[in-house]
PyMOL Python script that loads the backbone (N, CA, C, O; Angstrom):
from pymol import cmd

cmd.read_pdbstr("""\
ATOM      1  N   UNK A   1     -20.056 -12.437   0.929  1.00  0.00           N
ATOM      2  CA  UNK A   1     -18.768 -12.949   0.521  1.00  0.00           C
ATOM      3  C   UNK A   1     -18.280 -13.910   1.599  1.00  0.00           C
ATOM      4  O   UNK A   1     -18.355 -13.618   2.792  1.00  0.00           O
ATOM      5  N   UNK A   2     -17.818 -14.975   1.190  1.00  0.00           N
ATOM      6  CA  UNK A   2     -17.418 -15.953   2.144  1.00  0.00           C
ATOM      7  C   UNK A   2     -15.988 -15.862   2.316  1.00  0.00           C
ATOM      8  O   UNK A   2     -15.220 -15.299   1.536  1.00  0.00           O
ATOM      9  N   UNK A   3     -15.595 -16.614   3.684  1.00  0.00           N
ATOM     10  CA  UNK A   3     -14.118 -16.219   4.095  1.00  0.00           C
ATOM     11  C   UNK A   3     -13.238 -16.986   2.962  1.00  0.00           C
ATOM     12  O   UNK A   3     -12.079 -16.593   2.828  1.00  0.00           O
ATOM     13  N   UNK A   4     -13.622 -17.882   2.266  1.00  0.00           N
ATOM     14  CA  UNK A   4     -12.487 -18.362   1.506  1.00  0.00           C
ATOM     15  C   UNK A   4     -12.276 -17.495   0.481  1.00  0.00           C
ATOM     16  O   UNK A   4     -11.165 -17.526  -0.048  1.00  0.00           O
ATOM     17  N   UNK A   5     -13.362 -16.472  -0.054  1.00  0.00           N
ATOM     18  CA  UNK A   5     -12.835 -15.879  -1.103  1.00  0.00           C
ATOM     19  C   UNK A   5     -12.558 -14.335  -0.985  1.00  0.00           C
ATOM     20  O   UNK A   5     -12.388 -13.562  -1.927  1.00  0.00           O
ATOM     21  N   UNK A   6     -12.547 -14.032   0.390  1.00  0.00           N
ATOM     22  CA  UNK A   6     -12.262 -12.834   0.725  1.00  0.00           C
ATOM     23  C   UNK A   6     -11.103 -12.212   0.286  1.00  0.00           C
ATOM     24  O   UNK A   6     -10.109 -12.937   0.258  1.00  0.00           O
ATOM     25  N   UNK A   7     -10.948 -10.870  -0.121  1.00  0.00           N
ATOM     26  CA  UNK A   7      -9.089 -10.352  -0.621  1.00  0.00           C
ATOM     27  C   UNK A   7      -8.075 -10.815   0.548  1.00  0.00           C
ATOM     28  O   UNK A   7      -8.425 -10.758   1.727  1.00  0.00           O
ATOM     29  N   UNK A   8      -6.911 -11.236   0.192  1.00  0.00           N
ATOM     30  CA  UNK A   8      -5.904 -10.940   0.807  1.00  0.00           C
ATOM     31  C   UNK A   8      -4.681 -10.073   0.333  1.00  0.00           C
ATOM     32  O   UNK A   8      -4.936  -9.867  -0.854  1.00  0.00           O
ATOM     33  N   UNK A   9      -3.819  -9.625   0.544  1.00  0.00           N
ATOM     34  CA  UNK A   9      -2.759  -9.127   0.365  1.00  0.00           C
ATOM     35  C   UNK A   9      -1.678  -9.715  -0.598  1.00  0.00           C
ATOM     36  O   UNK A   9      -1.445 -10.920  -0.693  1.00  0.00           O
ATOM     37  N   UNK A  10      -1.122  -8.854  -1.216  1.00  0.00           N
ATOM     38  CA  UNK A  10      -0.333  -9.717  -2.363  1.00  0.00           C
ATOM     39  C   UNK A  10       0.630 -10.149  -1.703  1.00  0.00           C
ATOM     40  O   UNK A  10       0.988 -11.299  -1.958  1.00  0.00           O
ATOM     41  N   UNK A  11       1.337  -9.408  -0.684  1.00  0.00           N
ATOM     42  CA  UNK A  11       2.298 -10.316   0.552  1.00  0.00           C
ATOM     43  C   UNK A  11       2.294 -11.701   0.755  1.00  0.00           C
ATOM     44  O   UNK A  11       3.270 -12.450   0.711  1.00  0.00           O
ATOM     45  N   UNK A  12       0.757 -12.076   1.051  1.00  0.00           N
ATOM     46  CA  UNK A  12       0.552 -13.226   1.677  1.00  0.00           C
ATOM     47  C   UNK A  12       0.126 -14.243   0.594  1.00  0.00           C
ATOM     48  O   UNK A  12       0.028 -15.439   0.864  1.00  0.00           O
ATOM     49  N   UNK A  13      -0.145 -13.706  -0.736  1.00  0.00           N
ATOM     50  CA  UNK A  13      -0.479 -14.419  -1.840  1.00  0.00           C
ATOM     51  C   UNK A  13       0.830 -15.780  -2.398  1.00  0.00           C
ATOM     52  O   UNK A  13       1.986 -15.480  -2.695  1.00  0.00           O
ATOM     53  N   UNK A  14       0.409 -16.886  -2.421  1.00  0.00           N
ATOM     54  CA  UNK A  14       1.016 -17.557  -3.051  1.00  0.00           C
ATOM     55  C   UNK A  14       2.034 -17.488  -4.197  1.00  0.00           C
ATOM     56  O   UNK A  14       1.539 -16.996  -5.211  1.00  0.00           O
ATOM     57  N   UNK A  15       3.533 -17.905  -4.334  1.00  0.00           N
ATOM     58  CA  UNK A  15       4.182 -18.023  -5.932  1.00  0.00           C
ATOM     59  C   UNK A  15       3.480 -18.194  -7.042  1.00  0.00           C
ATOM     60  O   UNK A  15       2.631 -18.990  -6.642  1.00  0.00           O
ATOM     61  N   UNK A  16       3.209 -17.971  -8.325  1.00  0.00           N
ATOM     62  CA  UNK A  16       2.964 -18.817  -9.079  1.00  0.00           C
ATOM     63  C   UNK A  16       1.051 -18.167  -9.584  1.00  0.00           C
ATOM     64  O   UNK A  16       0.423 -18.206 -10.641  1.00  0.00           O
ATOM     65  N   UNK A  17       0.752 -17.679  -8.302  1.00  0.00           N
ATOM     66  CA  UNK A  17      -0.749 -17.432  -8.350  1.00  0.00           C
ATOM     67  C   UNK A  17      -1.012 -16.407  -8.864  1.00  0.00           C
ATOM     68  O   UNK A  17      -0.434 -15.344  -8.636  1.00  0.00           O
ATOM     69  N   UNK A  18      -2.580 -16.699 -10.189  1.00  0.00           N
ATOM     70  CA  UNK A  18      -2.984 -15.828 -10.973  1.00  0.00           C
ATOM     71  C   UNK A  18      -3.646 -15.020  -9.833  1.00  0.00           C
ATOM     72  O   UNK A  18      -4.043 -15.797  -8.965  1.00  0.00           O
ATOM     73  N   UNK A  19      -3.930 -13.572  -9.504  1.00  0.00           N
ATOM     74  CA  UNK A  19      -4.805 -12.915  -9.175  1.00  0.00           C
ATOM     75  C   UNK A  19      -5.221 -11.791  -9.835  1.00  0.00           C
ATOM     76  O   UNK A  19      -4.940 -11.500 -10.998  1.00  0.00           O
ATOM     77  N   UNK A  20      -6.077 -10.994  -8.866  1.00  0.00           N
ATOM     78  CA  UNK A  20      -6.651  -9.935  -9.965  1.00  0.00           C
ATOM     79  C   UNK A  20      -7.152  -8.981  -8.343  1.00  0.00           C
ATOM     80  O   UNK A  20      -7.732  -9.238  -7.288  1.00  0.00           O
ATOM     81  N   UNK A  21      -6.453  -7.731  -9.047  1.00  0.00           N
ATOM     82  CA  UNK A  21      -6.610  -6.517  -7.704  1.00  0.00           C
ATOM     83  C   UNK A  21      -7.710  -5.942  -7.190  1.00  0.00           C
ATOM     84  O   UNK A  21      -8.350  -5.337  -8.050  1.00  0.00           O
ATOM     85  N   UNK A  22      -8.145  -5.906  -6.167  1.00  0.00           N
ATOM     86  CA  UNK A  22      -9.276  -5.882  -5.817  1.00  0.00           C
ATOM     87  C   UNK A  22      -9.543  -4.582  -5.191  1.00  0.00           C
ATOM     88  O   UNK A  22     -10.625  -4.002  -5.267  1.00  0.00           O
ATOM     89  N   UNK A  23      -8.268  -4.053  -4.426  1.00  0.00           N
ATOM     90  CA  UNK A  23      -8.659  -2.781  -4.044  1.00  0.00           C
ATOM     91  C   UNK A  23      -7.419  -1.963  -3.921  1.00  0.00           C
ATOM     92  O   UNK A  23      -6.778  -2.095  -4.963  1.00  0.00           O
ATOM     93  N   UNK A  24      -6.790  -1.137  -3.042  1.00  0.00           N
ATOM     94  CA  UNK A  24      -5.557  -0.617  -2.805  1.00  0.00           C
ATOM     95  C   UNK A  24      -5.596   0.415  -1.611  1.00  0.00           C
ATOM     96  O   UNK A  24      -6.243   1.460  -1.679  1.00  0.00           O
ATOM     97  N   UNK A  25      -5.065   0.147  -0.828  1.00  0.00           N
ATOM     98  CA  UNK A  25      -5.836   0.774   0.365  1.00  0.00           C
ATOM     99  C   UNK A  25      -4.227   1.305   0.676  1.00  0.00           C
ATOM    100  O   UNK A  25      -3.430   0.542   1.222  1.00  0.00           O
ATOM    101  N   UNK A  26      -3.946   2.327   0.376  1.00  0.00           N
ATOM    102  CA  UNK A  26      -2.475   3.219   1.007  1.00  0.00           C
ATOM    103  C   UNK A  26      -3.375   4.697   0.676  1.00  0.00           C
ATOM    104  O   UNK A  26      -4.431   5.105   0.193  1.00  0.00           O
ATOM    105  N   UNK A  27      -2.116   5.138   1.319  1.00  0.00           N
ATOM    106  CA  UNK A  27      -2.443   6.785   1.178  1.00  0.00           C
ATOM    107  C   UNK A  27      -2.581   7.117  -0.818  1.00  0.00           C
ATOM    108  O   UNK A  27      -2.319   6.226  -1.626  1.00  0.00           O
ATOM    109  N   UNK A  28      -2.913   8.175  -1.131  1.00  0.00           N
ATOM    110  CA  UNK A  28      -3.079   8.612  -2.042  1.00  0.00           C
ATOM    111  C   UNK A  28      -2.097   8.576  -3.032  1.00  0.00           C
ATOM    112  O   UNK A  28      -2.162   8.132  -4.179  1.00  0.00           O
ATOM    113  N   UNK A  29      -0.860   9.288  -2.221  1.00  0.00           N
ATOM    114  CA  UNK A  29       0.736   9.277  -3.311  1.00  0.00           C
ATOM    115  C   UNK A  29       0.616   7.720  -3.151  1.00  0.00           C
ATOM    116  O   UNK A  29       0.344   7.266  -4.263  1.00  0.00           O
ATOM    117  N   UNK A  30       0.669   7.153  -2.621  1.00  0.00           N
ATOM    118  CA  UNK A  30       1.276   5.318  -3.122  1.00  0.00           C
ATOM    119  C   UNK A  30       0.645   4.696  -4.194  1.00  0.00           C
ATOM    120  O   UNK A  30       1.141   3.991  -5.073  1.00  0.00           O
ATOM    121  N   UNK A  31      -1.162   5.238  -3.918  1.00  0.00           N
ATOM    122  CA  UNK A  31      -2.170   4.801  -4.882  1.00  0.00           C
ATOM    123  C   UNK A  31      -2.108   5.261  -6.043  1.00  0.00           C
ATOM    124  O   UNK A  31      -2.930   4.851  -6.863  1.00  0.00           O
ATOM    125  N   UNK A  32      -1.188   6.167  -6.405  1.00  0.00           N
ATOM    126  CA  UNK A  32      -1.087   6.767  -7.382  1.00  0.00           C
ATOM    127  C   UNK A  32       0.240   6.215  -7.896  1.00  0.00           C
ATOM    128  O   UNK A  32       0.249   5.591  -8.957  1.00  0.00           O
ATOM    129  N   UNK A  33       1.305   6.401  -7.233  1.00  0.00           N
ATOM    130  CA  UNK A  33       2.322   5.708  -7.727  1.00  0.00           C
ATOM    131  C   UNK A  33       1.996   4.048  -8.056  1.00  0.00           C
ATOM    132  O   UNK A  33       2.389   3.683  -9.164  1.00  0.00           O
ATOM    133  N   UNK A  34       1.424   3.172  -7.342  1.00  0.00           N
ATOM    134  CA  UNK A  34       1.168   1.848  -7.760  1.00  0.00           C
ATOM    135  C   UNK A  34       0.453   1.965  -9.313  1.00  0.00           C
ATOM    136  O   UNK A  34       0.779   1.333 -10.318  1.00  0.00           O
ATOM    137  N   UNK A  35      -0.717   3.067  -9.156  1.00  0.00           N
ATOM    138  CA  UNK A  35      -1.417   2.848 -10.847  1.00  0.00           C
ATOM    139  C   UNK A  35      -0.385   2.776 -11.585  1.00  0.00           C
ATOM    140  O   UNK A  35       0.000   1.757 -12.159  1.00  0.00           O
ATOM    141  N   UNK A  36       0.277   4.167 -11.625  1.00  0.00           N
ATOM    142  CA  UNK A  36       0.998   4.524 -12.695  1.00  0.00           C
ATOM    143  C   UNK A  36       2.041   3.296 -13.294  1.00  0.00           C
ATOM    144  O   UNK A  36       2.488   3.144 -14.431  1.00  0.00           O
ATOM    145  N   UNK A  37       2.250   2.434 -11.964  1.00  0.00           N
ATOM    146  CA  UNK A  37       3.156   1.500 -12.890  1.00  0.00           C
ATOM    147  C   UNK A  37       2.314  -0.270 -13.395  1.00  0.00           C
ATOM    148  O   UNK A  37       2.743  -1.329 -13.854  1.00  0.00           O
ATOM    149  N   UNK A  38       0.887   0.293 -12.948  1.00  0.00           N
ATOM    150  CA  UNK A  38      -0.233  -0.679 -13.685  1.00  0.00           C
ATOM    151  C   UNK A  38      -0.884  -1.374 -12.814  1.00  0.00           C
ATOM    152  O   UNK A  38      -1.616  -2.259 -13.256  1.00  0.00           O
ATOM    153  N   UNK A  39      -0.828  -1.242 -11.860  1.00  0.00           N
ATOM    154  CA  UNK A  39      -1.387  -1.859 -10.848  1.00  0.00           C
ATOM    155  C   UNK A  39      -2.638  -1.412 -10.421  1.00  0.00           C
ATOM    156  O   UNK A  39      -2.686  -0.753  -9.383  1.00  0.00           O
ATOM    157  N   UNK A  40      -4.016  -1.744 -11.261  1.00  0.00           N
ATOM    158  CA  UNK A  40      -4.889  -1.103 -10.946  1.00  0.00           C
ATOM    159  C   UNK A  40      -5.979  -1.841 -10.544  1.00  0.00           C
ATOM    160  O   UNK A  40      -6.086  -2.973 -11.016  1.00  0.00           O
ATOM    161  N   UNK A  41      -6.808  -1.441  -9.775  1.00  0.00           N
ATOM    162  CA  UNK A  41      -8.117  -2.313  -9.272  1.00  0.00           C
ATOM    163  C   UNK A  41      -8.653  -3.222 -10.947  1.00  0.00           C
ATOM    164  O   UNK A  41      -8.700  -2.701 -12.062  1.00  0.00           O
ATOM    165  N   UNK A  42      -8.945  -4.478 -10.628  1.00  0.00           N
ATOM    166  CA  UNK A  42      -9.240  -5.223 -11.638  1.00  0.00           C
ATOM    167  C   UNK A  42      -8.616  -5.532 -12.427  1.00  0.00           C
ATOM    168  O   UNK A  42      -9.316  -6.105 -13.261  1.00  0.00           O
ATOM    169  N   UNK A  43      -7.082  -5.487 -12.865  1.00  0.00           N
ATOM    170  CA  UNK A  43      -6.070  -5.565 -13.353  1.00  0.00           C
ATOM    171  C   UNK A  43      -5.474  -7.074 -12.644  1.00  0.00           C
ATOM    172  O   UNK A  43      -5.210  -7.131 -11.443  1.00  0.00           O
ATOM    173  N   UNK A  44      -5.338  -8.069 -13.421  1.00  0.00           N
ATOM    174  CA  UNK A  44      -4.432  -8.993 -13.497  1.00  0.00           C
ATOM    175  C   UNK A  44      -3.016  -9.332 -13.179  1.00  0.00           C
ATOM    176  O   UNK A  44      -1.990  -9.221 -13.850  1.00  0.00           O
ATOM    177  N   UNK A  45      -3.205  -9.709 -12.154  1.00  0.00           N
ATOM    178  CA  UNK A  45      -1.276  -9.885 -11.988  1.00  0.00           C
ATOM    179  C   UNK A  45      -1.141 -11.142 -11.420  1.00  0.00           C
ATOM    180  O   UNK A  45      -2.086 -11.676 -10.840  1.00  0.00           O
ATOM    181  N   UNK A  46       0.054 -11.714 -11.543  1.00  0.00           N
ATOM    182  CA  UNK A  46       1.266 -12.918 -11.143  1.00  0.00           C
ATOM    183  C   UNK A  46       2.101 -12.734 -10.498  1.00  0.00           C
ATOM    184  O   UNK A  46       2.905 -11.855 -10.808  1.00  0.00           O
ATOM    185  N   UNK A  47       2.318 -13.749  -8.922  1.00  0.00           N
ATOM    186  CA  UNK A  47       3.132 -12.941  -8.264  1.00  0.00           C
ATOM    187  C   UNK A  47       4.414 -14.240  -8.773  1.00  0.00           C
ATOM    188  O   UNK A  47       4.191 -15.422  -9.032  1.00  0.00           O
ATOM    189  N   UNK A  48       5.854 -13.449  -8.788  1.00  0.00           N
ATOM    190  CA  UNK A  48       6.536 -14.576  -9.252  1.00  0.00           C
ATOM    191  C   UNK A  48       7.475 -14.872  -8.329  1.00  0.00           C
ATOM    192  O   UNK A  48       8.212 -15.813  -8.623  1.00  0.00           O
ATOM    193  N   UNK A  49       7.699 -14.208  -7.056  1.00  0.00           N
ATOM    194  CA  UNK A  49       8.737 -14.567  -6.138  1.00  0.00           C
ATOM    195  C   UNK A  49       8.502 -13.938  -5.094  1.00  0.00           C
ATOM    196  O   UNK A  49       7.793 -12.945  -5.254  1.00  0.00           O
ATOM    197  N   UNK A  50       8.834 -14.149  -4.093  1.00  0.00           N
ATOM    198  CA  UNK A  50       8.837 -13.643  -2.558  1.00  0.00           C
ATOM    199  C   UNK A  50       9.819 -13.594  -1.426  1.00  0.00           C
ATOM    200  O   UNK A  50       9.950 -14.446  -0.547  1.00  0.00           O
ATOM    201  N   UNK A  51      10.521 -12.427  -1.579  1.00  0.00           N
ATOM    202  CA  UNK A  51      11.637 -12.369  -0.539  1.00  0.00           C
ATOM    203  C   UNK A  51      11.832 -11.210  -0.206  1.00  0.00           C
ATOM    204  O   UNK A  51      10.939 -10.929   0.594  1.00  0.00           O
ATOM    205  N   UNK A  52      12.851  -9.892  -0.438  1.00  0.00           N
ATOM    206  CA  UNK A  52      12.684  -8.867   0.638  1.00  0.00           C
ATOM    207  C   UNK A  52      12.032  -8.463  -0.370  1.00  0.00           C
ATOM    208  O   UNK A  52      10.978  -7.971   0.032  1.00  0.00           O
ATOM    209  N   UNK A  53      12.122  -8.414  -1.551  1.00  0.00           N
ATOM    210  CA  UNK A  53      10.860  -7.346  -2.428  1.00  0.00           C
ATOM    211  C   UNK A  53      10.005  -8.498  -3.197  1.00  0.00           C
ATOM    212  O   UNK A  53      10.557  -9.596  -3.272  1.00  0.00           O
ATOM    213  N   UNK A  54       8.762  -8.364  -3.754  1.00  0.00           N
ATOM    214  CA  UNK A  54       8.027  -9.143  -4.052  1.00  0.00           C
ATOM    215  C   UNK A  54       8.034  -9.194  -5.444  1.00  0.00           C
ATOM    216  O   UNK A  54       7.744  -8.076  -5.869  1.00  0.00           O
ATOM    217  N   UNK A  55       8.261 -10.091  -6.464  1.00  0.00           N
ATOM    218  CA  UNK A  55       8.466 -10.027  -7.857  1.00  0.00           C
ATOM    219  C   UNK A  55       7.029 -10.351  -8.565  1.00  0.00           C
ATOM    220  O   UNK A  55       6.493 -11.445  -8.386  1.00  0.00           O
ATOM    221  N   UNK A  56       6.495  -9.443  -9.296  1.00  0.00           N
ATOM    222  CA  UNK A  56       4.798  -9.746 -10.365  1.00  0.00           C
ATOM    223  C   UNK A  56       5.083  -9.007 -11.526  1.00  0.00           C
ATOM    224  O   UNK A  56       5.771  -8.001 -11.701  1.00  0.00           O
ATOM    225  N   UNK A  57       4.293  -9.835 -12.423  1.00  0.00           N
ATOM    226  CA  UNK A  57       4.183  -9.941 -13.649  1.00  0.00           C
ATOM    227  C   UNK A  57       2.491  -9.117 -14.112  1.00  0.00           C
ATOM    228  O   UNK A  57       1.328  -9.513 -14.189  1.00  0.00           O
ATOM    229  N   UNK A  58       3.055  -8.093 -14.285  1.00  0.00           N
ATOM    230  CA  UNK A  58       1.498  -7.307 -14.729  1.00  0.00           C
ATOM    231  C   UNK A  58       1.711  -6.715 -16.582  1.00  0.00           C
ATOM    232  O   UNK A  58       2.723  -6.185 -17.043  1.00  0.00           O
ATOM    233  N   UNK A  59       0.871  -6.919 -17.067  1.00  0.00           N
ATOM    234  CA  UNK A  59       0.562  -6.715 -18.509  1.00  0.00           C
ATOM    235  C   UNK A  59       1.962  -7.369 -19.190  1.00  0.00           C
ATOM    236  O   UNK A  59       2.271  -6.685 -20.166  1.00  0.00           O
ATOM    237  N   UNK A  60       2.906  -8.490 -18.972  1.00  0.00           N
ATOM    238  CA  UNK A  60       3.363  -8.882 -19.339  1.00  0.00           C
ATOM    239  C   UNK A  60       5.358  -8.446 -19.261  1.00  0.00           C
ATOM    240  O   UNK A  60       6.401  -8.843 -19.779  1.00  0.00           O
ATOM    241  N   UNK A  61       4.883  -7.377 -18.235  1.00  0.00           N
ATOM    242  CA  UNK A  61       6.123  -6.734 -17.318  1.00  0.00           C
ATOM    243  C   UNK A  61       6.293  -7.317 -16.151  1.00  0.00           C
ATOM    244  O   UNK A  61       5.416  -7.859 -15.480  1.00  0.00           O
ATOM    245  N   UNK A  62       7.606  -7.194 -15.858  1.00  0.00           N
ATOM    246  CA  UNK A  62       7.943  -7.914 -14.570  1.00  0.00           C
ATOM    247  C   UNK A  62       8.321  -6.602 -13.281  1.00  0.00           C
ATOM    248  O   UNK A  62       9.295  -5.896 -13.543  1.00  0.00           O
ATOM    249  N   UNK A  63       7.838  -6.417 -12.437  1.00  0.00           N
ATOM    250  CA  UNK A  63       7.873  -5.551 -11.263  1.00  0.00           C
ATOM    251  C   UNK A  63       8.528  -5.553 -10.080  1.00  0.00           C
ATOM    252  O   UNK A  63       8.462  -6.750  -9.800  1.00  0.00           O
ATOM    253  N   UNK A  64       9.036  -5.107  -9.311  1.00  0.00           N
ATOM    254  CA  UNK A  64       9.446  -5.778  -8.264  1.00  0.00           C
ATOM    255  C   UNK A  64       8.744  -4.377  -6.765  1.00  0.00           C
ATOM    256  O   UNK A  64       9.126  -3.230  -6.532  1.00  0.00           O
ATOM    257  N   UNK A  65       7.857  -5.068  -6.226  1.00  0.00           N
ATOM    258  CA  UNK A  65       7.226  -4.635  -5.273  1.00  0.00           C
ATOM    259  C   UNK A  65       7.951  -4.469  -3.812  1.00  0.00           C
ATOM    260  O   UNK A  65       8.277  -5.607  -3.473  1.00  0.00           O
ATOM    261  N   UNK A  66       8.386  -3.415  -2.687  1.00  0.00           N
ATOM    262  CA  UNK A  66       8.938  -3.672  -1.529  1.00  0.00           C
ATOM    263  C   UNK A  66       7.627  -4.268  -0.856  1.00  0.00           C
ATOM    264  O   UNK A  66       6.473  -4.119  -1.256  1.00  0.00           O
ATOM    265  N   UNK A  67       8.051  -4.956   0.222  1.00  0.00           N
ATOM    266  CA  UNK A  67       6.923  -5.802   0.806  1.00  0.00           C
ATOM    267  C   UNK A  67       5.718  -4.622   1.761  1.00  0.00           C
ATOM    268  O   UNK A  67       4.552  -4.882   2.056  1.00  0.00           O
ATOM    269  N   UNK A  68       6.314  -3.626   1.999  1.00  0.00           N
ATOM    270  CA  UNK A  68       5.578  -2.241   2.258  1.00  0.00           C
ATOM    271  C   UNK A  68       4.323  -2.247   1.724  1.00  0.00           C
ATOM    272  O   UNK A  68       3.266  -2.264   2.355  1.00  0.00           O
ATOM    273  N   UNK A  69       4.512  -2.230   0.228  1.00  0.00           N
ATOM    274  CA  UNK A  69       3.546  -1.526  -0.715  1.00  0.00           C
ATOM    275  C   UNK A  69       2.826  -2.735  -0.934  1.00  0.00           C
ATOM    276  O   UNK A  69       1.596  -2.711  -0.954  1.00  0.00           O
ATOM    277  N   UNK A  70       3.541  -3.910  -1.119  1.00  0.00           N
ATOM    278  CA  UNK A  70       2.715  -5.559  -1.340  1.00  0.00           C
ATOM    279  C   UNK A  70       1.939  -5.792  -0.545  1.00  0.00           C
ATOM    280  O   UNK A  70       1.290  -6.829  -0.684  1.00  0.00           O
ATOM    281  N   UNK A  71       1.646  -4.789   0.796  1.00  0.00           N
ATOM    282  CA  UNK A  71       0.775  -5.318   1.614  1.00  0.00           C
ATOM    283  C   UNK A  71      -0.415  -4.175   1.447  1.00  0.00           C
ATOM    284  O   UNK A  71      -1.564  -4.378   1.841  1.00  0.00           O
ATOM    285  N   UNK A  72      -0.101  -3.275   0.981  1.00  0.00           N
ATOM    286  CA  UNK A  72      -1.389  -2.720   0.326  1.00  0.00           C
ATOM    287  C   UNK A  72      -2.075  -3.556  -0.857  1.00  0.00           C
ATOM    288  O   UNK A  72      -2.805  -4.442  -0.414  1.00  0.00           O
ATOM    289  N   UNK A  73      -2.046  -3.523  -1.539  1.00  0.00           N
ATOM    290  CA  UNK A  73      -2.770  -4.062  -2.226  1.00  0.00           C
ATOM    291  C   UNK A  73      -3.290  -5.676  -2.148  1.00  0.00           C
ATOM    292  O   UNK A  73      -2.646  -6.724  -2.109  1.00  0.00           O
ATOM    293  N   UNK A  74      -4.924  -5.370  -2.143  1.00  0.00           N
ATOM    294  CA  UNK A  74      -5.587  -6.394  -1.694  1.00  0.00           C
ATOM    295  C   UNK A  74      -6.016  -7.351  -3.338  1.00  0.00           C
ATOM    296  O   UNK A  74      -6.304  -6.744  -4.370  1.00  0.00           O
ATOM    297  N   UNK A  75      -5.968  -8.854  -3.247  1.00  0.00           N
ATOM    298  CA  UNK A  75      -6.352  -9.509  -4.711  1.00  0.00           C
ATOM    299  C   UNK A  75      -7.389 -10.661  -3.938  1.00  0.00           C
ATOM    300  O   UNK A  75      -7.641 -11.047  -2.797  1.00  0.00           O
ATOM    301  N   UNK A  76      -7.752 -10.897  -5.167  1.00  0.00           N
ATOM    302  CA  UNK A  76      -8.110 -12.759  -4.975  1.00  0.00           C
ATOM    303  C   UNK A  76      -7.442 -13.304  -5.934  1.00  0.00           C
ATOM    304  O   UNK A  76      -6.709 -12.685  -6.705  1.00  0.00           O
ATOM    305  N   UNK A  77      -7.606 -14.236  -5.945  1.00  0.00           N
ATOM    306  CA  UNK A  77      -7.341 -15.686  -6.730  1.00  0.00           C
ATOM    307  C   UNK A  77      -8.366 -15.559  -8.036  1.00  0.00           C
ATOM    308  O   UNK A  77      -9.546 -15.212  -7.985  1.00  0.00           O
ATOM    309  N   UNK A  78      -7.578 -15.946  -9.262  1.00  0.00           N
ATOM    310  CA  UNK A  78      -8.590 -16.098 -10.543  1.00  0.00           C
ATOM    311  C   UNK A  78      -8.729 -17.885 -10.644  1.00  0.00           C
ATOM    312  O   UNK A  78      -7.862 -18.759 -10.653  1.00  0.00           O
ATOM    313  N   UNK A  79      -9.469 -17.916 -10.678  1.00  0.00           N
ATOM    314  CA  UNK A  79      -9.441 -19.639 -10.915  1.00  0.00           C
ATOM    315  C   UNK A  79      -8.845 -20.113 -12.533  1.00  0.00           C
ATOM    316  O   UNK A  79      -9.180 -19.624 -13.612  1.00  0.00           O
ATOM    317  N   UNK A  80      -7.939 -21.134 -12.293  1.00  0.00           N
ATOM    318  CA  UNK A  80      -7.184 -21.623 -13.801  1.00  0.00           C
ATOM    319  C   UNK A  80      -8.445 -22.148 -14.982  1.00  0.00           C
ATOM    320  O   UNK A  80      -8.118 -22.531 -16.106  1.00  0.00           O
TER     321      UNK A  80
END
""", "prot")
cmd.dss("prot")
cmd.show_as("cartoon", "prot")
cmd.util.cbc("prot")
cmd.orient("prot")
């Protein structure tokens, strides 16, 4: 895997950008609480804003992430 397409963090992920979840690396209760509200490895999301909590668009719901938990979860980029 090359460094450009390595996961980053949905934190550090761009407005606007399609990604898709790649892993989720918190303790167990978080990993569990993130599924439950759809956030699952290989699952599709949009991040739509970035400020103290992080705003994404998963299965066509809008979420709002604390930047805590946004830095667990690791994505890439889907290409348009």
């Amino acid at each position: 895997m090359s460094a450009a397409s390595a996961p980053f963090t949905l934190c550090s992920a761009k407005c606007g950008q399609r990604l898709r979840i790649m892993a989720l690396v918190a303790c167990a209760e978080d990993c569990l609480r993130l599924r439950e509200l759809g956030l699952c490895e290989h699952t599709e999301v949009r991040k739509l804003s970035d400020g103290a909590a992080i705003l994404c668009s998963v299965y066509g719901v809008r979420l709002a992430l604390g930047r805590d938990l946004g830095a667990r979860v690791l994505v890439e980029p889907i290409a348009a």
